[in-house]
ROSE-4610 file (N, C-alpha, C; in Angstrom, 1 decimal, always signed):
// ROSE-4610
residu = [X/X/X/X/X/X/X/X/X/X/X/X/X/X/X/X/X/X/X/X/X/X/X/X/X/X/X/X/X/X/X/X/X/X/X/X/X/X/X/X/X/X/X/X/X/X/X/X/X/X/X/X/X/X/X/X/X/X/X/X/X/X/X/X/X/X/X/X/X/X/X/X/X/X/X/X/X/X/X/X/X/X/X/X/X/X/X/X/X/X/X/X/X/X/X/X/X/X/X/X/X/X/X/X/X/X/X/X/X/X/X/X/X/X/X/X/X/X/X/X/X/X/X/X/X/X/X/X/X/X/X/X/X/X/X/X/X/X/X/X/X/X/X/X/X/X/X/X/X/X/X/X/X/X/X/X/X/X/X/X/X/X/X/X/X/X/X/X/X/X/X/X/X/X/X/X/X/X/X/X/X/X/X/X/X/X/X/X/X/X/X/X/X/X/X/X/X/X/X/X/X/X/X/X/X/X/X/X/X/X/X/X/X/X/X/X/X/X/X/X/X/X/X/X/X/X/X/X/X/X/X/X/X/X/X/X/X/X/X/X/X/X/X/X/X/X/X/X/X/X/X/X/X/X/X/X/X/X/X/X/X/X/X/X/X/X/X/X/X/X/X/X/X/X/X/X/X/X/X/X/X/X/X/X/X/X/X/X/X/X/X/X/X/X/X/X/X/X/X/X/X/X/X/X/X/X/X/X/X/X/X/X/X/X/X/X/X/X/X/X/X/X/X/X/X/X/X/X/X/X/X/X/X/X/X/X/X/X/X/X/X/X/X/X/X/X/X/X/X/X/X/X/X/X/X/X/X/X/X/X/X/X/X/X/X/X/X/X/X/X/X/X/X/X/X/X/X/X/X/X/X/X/X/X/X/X/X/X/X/X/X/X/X/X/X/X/X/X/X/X/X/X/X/X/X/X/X/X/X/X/X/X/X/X/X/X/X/X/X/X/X/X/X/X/X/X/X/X/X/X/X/X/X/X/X/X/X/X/X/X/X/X/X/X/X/X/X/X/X/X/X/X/X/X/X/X/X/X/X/X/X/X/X/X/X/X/X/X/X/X/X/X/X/X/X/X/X/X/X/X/X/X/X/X/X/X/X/X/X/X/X/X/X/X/X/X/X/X/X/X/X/X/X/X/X/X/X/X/X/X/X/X/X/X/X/X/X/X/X/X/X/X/X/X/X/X/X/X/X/X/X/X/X/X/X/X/X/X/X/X/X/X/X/X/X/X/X/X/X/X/X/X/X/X/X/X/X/X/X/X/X/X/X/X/X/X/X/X/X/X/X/X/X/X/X/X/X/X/X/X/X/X/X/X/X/X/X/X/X/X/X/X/X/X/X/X/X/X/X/X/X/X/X/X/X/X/X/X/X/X/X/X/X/X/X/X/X/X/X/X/X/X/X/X/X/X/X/X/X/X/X/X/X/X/X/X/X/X/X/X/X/X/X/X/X]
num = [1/1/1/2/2/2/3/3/3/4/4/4/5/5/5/6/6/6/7/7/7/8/8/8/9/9/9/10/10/10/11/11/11/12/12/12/13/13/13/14/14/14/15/15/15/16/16/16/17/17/17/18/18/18/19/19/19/20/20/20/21/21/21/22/22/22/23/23/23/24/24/24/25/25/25/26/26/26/27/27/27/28/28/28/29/29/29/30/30/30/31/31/31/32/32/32/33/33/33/34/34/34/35/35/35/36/36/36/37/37/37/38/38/38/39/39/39/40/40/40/41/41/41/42/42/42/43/43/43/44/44/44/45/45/45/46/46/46/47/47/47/48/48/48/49/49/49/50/50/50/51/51/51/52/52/52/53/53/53/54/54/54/55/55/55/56/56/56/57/57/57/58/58/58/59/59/59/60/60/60/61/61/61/62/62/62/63/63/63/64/64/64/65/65/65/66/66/66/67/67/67/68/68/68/69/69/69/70/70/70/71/71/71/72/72/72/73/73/73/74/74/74/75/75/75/76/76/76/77/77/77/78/78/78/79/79/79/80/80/80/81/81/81/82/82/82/83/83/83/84/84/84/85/85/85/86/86/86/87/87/87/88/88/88/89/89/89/90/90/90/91/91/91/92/92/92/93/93/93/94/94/94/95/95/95/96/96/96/97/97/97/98/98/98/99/99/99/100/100/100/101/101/101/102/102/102/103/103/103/104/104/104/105/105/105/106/106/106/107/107/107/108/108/108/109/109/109/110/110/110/111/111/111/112/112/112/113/113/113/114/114/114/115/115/115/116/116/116/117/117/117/118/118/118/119/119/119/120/120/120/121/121/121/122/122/122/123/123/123/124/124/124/125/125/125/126/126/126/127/127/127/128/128/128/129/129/129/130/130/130/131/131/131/132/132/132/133/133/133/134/134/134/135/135/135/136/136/136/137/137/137/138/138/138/139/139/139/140/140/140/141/141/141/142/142/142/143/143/143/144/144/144/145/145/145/146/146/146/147/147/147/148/148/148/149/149/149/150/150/150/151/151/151/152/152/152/153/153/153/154/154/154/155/155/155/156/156/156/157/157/157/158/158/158/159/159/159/160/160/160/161/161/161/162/162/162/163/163/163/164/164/164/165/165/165/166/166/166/167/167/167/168/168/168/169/169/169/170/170/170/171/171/171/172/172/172/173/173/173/174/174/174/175/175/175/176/176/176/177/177/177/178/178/178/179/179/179/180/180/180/181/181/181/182/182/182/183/183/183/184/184/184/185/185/185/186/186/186/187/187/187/188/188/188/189/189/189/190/190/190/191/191/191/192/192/192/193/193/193/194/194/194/195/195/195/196/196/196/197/197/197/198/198/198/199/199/199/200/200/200/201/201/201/202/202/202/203/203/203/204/204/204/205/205/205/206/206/206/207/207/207/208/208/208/209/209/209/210/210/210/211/211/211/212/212/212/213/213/213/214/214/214/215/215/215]
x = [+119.1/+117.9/+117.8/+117.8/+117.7/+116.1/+116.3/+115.0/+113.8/+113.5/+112.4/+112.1/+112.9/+112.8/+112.3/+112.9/+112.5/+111.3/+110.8/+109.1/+108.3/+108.9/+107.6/+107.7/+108.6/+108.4/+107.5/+107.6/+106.9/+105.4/+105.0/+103.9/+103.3/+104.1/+104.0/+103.6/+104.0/+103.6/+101.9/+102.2/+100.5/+99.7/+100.0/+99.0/+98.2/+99.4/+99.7/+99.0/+98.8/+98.2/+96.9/+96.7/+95.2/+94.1/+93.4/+92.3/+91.3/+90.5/+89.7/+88.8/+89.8/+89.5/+90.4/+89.9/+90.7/+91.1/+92.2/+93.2/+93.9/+94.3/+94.8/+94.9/+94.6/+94.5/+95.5/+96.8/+97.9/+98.2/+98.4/+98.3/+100.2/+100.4/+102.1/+103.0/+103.6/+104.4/+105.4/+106.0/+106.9/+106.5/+105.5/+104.4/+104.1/+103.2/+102.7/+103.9/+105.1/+106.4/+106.8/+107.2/+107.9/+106.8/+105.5/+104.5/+103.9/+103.5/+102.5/+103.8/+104.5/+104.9/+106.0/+106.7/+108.0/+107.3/+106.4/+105.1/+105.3/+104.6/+104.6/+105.5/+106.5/+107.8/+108.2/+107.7/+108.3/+107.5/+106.2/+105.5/+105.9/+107.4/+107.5/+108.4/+108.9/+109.8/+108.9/+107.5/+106.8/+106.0/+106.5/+105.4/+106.0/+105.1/+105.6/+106.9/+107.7/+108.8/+107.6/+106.7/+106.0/+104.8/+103.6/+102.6/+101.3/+100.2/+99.4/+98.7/+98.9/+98.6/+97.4/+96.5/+95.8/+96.1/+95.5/+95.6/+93.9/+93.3/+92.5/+91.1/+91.0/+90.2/+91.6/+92.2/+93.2/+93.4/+92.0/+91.9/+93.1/+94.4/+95.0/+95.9/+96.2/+97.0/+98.2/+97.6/+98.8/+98.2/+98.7/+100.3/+100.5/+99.4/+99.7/+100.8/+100.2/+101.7/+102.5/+103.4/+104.6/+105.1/+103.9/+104.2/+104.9/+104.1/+104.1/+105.5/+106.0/+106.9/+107.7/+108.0/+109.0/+109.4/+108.0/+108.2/+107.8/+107.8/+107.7/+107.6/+108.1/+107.9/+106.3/+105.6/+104.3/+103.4/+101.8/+101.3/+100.4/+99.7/+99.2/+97.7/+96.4/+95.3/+94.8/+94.3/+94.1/+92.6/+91.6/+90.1/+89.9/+89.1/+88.5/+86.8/+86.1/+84.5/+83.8/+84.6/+84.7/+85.4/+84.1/+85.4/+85.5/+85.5/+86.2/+87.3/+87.8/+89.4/+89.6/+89.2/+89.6/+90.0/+89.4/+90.1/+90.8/+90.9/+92.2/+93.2/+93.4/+94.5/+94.9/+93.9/+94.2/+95.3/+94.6/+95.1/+96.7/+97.0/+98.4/+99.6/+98.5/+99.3/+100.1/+99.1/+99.2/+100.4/+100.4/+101.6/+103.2/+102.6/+104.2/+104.6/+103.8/+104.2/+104.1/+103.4/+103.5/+102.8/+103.2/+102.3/+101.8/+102.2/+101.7/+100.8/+100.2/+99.1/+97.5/+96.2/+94.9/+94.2/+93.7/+92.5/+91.3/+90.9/+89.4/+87.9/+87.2/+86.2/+85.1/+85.2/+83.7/+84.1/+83.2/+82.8/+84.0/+85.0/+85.4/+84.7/+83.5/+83.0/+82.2/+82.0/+81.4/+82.5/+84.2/+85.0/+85.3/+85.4/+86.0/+85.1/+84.2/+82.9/+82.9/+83.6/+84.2/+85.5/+86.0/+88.1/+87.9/+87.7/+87.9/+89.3/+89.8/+90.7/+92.0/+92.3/+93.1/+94.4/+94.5/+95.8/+97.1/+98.2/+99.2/+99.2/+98.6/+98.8/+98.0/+97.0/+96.4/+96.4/+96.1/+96.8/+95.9/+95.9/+94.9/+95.6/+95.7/+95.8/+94.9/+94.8/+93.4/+92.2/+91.5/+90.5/+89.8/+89.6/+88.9/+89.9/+88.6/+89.7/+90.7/+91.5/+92.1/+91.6/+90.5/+89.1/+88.2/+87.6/+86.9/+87.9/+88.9/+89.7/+89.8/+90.5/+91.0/+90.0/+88.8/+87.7/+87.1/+87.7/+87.2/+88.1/+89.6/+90.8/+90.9/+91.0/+90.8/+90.2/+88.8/+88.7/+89.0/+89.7/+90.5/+92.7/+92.2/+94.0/+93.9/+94.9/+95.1/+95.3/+95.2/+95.6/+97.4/+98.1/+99.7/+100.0/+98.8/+99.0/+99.2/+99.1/+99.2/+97.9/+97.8/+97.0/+97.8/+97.9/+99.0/+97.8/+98.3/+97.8/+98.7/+98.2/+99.1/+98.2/+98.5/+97.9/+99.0/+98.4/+99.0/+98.4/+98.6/+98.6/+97.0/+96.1/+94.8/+95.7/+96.6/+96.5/+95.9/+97.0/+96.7/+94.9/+94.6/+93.0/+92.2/+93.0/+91.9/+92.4/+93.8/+93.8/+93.2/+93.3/+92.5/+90.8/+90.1/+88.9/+88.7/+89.4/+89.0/+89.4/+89.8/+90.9/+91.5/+90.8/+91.3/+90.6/+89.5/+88.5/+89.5/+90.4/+91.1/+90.9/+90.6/+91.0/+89.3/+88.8/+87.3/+86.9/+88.0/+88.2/+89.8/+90.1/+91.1/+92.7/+92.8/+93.8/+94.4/+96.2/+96.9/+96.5/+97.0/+97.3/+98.1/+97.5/+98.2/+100.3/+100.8/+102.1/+102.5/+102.6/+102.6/+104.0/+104.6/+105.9/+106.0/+106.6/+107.1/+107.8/+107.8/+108.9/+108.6/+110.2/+110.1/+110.9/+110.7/+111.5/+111.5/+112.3/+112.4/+110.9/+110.2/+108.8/+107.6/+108.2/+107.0/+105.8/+104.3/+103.4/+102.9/+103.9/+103.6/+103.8/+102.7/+103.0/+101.7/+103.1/+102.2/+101.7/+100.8/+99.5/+99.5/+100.2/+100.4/+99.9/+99.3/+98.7/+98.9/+98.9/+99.1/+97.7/+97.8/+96.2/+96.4/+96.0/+96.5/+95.1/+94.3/+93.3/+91.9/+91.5/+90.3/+89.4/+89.0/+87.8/+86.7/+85.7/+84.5/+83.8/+82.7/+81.9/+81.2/+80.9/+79.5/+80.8/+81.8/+82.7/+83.2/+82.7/+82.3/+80.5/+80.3/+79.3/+78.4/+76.8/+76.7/+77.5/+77.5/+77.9/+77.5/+78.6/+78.6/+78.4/+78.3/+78.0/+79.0/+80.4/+81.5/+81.6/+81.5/+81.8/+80.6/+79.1/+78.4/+77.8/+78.7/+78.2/+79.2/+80.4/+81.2/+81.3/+82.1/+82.2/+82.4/+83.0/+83.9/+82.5/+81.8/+80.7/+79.8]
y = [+89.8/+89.0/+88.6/+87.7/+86.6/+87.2/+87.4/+87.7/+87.1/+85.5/+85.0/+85.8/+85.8/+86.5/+88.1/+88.6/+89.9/+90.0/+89.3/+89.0/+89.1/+87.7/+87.5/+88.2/+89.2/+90.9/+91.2/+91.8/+92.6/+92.2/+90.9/+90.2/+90.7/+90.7/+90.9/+92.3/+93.6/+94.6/+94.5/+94.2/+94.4/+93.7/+92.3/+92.1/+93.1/+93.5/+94.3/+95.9/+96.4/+97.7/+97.0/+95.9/+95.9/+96.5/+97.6/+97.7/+97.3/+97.1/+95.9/+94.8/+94.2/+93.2/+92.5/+92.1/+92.0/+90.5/+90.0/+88.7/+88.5/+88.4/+88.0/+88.7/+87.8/+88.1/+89.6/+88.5/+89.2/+90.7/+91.6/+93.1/+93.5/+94.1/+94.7/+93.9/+94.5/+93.3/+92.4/+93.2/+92.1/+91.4/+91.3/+90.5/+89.2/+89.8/+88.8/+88.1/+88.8/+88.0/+87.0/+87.1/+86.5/+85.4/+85.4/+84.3/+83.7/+84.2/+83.8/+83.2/+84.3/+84.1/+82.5/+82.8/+81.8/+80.6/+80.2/+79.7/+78.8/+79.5/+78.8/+78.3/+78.6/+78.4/+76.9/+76.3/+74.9/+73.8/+74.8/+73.1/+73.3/+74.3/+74.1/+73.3/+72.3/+71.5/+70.1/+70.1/+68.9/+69.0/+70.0/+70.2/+69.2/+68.8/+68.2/+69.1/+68.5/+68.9/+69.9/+69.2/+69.5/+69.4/+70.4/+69.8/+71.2/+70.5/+71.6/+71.5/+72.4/+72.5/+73.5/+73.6/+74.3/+74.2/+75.7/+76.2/+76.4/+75.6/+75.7/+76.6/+77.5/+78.6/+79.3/+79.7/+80.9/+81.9/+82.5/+84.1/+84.7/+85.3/+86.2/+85.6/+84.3/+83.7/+82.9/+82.7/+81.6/+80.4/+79.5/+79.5/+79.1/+79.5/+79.0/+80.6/+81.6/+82.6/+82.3/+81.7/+81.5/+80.7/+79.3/+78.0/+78.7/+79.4/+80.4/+80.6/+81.9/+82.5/+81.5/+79.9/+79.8/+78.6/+78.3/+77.5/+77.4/+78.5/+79.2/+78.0/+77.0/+76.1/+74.8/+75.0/+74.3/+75.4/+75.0/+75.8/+75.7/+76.9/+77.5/+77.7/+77.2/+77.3/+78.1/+78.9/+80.0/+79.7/+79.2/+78.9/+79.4/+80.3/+81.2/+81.4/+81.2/+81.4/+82.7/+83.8/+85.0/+86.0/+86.6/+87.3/+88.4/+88.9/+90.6/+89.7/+88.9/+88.2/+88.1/+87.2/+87.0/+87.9/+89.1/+90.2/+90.9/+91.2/+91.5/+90.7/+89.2/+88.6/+89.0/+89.2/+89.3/+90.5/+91.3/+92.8/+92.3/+91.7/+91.5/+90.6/+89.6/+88.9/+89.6/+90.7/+91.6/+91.9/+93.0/+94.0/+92.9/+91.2/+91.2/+90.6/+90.9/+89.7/+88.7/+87.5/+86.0/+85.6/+85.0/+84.4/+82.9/+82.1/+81.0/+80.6/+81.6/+81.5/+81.8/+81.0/+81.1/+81.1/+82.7/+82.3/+82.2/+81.4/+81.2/+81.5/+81.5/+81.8/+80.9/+79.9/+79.1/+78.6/+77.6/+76.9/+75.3/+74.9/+74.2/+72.7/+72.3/+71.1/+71.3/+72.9/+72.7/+72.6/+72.8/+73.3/+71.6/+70.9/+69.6/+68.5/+68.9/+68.4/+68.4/+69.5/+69.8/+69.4/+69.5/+69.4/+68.0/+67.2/+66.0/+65.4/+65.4/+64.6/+64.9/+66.3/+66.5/+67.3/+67.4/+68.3/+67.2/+67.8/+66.4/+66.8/+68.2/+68.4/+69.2/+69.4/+70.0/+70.5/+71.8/+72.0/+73.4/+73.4/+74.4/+74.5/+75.9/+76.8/+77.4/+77.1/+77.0/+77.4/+75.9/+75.7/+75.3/+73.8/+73.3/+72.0/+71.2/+70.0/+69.3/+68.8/+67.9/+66.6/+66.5/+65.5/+66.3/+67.1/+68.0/+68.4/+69.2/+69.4/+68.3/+67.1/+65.8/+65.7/+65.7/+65.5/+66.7/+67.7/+68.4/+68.9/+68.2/+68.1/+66.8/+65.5/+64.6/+64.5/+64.7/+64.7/+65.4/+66.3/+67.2/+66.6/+65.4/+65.1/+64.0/+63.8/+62.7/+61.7/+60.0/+59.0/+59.2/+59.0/+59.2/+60.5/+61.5/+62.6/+62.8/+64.3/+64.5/+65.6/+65.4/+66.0/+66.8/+68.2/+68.9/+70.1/+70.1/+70.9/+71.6/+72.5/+73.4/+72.7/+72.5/+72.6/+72.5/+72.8/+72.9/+72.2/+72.9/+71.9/+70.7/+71.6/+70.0/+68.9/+68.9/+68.0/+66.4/+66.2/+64.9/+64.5/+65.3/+64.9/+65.0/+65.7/+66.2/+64.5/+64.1/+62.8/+61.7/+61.7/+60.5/+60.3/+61.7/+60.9/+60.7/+60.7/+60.3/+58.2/+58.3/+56.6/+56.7/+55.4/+54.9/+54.6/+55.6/+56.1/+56.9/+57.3/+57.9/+57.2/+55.8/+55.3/+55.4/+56.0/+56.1/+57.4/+57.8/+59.5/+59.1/+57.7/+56.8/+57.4/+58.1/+58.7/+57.4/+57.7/+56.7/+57.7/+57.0/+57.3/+58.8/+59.7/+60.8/+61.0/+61.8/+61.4/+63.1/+63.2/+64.4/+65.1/+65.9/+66.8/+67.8/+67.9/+68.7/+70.0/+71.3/+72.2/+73.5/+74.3/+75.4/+75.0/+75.5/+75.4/+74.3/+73.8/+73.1/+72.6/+71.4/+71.1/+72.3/+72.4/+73.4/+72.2/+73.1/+72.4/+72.6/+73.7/+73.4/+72.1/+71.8/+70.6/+71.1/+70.0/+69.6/+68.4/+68.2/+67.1/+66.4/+65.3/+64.5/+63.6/+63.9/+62.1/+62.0/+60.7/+60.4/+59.6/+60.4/+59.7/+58.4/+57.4/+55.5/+54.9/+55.8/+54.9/+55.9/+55.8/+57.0/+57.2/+58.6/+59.2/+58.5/+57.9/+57.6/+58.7/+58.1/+59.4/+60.2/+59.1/+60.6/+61.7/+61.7/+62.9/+63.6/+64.7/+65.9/+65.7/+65.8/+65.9/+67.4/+67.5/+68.4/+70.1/+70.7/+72.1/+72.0/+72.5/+72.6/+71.3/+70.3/+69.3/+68.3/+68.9/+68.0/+68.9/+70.2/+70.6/+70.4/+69.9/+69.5/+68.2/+67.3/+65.6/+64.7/+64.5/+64.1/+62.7/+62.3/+61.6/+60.1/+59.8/+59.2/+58.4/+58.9/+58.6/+57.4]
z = [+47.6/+47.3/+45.9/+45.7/+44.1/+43.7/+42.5/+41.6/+41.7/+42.3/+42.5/+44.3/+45.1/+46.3/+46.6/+45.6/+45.2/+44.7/+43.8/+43.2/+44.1/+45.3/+46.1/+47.2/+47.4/+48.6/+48.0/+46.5/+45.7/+46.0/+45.7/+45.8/+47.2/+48.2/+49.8/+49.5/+49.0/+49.3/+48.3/+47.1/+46.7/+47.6/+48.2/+49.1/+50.0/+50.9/+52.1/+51.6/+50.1/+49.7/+49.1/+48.5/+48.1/+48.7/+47.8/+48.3/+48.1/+47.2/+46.4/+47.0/+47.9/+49.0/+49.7/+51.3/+51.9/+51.6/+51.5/+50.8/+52.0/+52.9/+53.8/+55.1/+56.8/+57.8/+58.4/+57.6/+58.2/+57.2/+58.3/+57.6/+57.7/+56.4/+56.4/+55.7/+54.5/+53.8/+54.4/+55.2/+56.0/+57.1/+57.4/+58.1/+56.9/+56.1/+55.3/+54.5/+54.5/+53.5/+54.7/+55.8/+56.6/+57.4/+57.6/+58.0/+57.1/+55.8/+54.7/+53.1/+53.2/+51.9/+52.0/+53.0/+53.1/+54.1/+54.4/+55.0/+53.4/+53.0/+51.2/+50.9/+51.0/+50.4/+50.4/+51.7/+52.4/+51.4/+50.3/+49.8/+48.1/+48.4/+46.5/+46.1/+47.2/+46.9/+46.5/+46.9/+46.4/+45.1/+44.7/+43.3/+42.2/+41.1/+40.2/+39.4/+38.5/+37.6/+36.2/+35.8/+35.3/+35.3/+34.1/+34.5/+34.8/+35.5/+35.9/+37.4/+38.4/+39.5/+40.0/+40.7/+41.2/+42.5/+42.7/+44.3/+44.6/+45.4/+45.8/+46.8/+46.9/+47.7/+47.6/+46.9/+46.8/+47.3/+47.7/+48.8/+48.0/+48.3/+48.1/+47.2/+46.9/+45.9/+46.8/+47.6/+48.6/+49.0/+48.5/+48.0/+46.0/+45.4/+44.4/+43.2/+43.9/+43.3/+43.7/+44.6/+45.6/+44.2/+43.8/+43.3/+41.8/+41.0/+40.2/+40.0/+40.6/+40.8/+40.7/+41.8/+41.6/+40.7/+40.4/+39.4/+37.6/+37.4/+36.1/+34.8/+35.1/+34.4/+33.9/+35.3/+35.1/+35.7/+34.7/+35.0/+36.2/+36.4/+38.0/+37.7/+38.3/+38.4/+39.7/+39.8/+41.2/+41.3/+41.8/+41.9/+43.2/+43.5/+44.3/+43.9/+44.9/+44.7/+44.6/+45.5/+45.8/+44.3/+43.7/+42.3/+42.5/+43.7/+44.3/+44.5/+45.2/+45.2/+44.0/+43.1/+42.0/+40.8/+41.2/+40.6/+40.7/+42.3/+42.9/+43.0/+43.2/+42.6/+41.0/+39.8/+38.8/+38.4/+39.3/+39.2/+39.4/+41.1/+41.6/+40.5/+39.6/+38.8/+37.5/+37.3/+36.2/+36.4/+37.7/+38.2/+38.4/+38.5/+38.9/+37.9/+36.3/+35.1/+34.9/+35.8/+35.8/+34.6/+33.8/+32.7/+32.7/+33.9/+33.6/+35.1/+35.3/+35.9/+35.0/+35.6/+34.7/+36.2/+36.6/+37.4/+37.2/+38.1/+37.8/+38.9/+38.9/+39.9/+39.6/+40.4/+40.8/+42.2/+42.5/+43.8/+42.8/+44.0/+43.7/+42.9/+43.6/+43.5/+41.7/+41.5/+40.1/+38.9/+39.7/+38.6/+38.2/+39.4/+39.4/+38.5/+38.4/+37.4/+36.1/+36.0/+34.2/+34.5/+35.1/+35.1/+35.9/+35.8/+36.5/+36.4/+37.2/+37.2/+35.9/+36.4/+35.1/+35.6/+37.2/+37.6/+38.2/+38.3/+39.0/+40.3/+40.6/+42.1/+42.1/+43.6/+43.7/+45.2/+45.7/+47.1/+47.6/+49.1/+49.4/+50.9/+51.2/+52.5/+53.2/+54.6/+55.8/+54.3/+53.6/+53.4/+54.1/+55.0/+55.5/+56.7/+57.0/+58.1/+57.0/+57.6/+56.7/+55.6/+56.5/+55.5/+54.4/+54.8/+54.0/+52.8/+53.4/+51.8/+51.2/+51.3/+50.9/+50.0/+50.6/+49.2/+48.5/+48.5/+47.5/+46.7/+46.9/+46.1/+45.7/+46.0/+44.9/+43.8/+44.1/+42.2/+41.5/+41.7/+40.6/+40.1/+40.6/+40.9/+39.9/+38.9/+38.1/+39.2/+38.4/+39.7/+39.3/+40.6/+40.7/+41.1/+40.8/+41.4/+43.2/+43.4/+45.3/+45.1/+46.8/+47.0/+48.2/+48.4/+49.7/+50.4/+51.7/+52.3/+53.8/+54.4/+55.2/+56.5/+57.5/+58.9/+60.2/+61.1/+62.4/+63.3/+64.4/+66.1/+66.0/+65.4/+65.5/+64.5/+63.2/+62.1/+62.8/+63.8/+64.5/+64.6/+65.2/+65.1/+64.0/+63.4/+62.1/+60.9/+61.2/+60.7/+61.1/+62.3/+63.2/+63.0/+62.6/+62.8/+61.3/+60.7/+59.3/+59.5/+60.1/+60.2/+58.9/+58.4/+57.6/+56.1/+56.2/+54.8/+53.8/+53.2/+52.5/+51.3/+51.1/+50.1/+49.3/+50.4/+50.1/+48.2/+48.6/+48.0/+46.6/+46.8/+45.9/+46.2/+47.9/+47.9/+48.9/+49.2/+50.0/+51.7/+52.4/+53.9/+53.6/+54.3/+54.4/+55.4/+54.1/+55.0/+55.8/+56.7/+58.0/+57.5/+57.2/+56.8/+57.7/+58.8/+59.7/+59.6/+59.6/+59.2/+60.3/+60.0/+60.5/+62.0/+63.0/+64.7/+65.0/+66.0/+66.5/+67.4/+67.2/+67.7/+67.4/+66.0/+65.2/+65.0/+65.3/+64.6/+63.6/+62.6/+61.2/+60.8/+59.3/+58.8/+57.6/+56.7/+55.1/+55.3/+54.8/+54.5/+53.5/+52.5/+51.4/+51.1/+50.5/+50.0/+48.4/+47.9/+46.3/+46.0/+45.2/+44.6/+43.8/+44.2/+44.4/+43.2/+43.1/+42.3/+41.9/+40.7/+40.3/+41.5/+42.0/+42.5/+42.4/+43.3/+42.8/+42.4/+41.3/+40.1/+41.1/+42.3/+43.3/+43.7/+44.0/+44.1/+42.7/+43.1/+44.1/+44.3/+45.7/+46.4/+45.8/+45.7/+45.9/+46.9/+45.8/+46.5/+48.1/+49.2/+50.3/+51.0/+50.6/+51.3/+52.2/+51.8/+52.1/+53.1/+53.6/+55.0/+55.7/+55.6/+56.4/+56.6/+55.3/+56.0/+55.6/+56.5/+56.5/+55.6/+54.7/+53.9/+54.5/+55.5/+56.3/+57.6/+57.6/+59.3/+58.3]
């Protein structure tokens, strides 16, 4: 096992022993390394060369430690609302040495208010539908930047009822990235952010999961 592979077992087992709070569904390191960790692994090929990224509702730090680990070179923003997570991620960053991670703890929509528009990538794992995230990750994305996301078997619907409002949020048509088995319904979620955020985004706190931006 190569040193970045070995890290993120390691990572797998503090998950898998946290007591502090619970960070993820899946219980047992080689559970959580083999569904969660290498799960991650398929969206570090889209990251920028350089630069600064956030991981969006972070929970246990997936997939922005993964990003971390294997990309040591730009930096890692971990934003979680919850700061029993955000401590216990702190704790897990401590134990595996990463230094170019900065977590943080707010409600996404207040961080993006001060950080507007200042990351080249910004990306989130089962946060919300594929619309709802969309907009609570663009205004945090320089324009030319991406916006990434993890979904499965709904994606299709969860694209469709948005149509063709994306450009509403200044991002392009989302592009679908397939991985894993043969007629896997994993899939990454990409969009490039094509033109500045309008200023009303970010919506009041909570408001993008209860009034759809798009209707």
């Amino acid at each position: 096992m190569n040193p970045q592979r070995s890290t993120l077992y390691k990572y797998a087992e503090l998950l898998a022993s946290c007591k502090r709070a619970r960070l993820t569904g899946t219980r047992g390191a080689d559970e959580i390394y083999n569904l969660q960790v290498l799960d991650c692994l398929e969206s570090v090929k889209y990251l920028p060369d350089t630069g600064q990224v956030i991981d969006v509702g972070t929970g246990g730090g997936l997939p922005g430690i993964v990003w971390a680990v294997c990309r040591p070179e730009i930096r890692v923003v971990l934003l979680d609302s919850i700061n029993k997570k955000c401590e216990a991620v702190q704790e897990i960053v401590n134990a595996l040495g990463i230094r170019n991670v900065n977590i943080i703890c707010s409600r996404s929509e207040d961080f993006a208010r001060v950080n507007r528009e200042s990351f080249d990538l910004a990306g989130a794992k089962a946060l919300a539908s594929a619309g709802v995230t969309a907009e609570l990750l663009s205004p945090l994305v320089k324009v030319s930047g991406h916006v990434i996301t993890f979904k499965g078997e709904k994606v299709h619907d969860e694209i469709s009822e948005v149509n063709d409002k994306w450009l509403t949020l200044g991002l392009s048509k989302p592009e679908l990235n397939f991985y894993g088995e043969e007629n896997s319904s994993k899939c990454l979620v990409i969009w490039q952010k094509i033109k500045s955020c309008p200023k009303e985004f970010p919506r009041r706190t909570g408001l993008a999961g209860t009034k759809k931006f798009w209707e």
